[in-house]
C-alpha positions, 0 to 999 in steps of 0.5 A: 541508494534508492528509496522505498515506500511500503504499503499495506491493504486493509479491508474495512467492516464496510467492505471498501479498502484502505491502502496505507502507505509509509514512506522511508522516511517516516511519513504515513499516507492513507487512500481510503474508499476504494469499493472494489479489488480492482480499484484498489490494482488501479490505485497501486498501479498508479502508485507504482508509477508515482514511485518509479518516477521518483526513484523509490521502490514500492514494497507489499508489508509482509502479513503477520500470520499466527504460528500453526500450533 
């Protein structure tokens, strides 16, 4: 079976990025300081290869989005 990592984005009050990565197992992993939305693509990119290589998927976390009332 193969693994899987997710990973989610967060943008800082400063206007960088943060992709927070949590593994299969547990294990949490932070890049933070990325300045731009293509830095961020480059990184995931990157990531995404990591992961193939490793035989584990890579999955966005799904947003949590407040209920239309």
């Amino acid at each position: 079976m193969a693994r899987r990592a997710s990973y989610r984005i967060t943008e800082c009050p400063d206007g960088r990025f943060t992709i927070t990565v949590t593994l299969a197992g547990g294990g949490t992993h932070t890049r933070d300081g990325l300045t731009s939305p293509a830095a961020v693509e480059e990184a995931l990119a990157l990531l995404r290869d990591l992961m193939t290589a490793c035989g584990a998927c890579l999955v966005e976390e799904p947003t949590l989005g407040l209920a239309a009332e």
